[in-house]
C-alpha positions in Angstrom: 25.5 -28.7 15.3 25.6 -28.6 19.4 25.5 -25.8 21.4 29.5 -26.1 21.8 29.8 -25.7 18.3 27.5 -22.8 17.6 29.5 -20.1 16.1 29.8 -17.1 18.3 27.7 -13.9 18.1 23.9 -13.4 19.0 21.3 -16.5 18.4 19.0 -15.3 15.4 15.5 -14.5 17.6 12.4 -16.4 16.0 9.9 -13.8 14.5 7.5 -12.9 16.8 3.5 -14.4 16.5 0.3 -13.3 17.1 0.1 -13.6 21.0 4.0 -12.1 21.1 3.2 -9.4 19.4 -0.5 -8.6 20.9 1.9 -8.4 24.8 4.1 -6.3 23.6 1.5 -3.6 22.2 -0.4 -4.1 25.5 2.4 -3.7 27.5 3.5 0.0 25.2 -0.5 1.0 25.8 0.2 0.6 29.2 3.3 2.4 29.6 1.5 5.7 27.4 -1.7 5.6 29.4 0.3 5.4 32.4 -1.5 5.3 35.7 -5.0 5.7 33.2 -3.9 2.3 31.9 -5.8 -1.1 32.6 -4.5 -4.3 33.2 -2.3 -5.5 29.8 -4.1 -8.9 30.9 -7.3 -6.8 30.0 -5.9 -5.5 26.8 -7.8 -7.8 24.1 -7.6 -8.0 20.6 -11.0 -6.8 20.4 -10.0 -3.5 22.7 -11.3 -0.5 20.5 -8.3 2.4 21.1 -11.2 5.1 21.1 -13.9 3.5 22.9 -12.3 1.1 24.9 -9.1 2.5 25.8 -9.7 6.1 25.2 -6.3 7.2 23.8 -6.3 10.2 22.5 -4.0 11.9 19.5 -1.3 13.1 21.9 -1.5 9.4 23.3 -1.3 7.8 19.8 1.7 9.9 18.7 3.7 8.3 22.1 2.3 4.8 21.2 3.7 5.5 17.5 7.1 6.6 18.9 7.2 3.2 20.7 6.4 1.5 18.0 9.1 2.7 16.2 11.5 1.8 19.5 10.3 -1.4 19.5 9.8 -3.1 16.2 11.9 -0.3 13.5 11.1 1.9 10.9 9.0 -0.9 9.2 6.5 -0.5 11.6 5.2 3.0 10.5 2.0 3.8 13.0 1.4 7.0 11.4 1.3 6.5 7.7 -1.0 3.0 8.7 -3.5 5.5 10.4 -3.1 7.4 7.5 -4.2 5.0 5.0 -7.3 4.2 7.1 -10.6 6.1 6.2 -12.1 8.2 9.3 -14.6 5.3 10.5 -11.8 2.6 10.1 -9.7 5.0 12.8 -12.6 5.5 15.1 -13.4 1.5 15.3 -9.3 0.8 15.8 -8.7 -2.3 17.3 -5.7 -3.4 18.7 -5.9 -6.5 16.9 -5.8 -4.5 13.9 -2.9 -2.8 15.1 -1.2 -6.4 15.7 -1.9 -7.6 12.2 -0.2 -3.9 10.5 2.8 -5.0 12.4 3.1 -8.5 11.9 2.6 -7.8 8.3 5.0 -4.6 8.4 7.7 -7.1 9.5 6.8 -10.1 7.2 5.6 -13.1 9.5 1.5 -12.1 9.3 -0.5 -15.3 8.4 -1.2 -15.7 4.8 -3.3 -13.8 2.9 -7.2 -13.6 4.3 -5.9 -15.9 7.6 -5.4 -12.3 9.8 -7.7 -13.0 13.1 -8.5 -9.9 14.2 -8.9 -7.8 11.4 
C-alpha cells in the first residue's frame, strides 16, 4: 500500500522503547522539579529519585499525575510504589521507573532482558 492509498484517520504510532520512554520521564521530572530541575540530558537511568534528584512525596504525587497524562491509566505510579518494600523506594531509579512503564504498556523486553532494573 502507498501513502496515496493509506486509509484515512491517524497513522498507528510505534510503541515507544527504552530511550523513548527514559526522555519522556526526564523531560515530566523536569517540568515537577521546575527551576530545581537539572538538565533532562543529565537525567540517567541510574538517577536515584531520592538521592540523586531529591523529589520529595509532594513532588512524586505531581510526577504520578503526569504519568497518568502521558502514558493512561495503565501506568499506575502509585500502586507501583506501593508494591515496592521501603528500601526498594529509597534506591528508586528512574530506570526502574522506565521499565514499570514499558511493562505497564506491554513492549518491556522479555522476561530477565530489563536494563536498568
Amino acid at each position: 500500500m502507498t501513502t496515496s492509498e493509506r486509509p484515512p484517520g491517524p497513522v498507528p504510532l510505534a510503541p515507544p522503547d527504552e530511550e523513548q520512554v527514559l526522555a519522556e520521564i526526564a523531560g515530566l521530572i523536569v517540568e515537577v522539579l521546575g527551576d530545581y530541575a537539572p538538565d533532562p540530558a543529565d537525567i540517567r537511568p541510574e538517577t536515584l529519585f531520592g538521592d540523586d534528584l531529591e523529589l520529595e512525596s509532594i513532588d512524586l504525587v505531581m510526577l504520578s499525575g503526569h504519568l497518568q497524562e502521558r502514558y493512561g491509566e495503565q501506568v499506575n505510579f502509585a500502586e507501583f510504589v506501593a508494591s515496592l518494600e521501603i528500601d526498594e523506594v529509597i534506591a528508586l531509579s528512574v530506570g526502574r521507573l522506565v521499565d514499570h512503564v514499558l511493562h505497564s504498556l506491554g513492549t518491556a523486553p522479555e522476561a530477565g532482558a530489563a536494563r536498568w532494573s
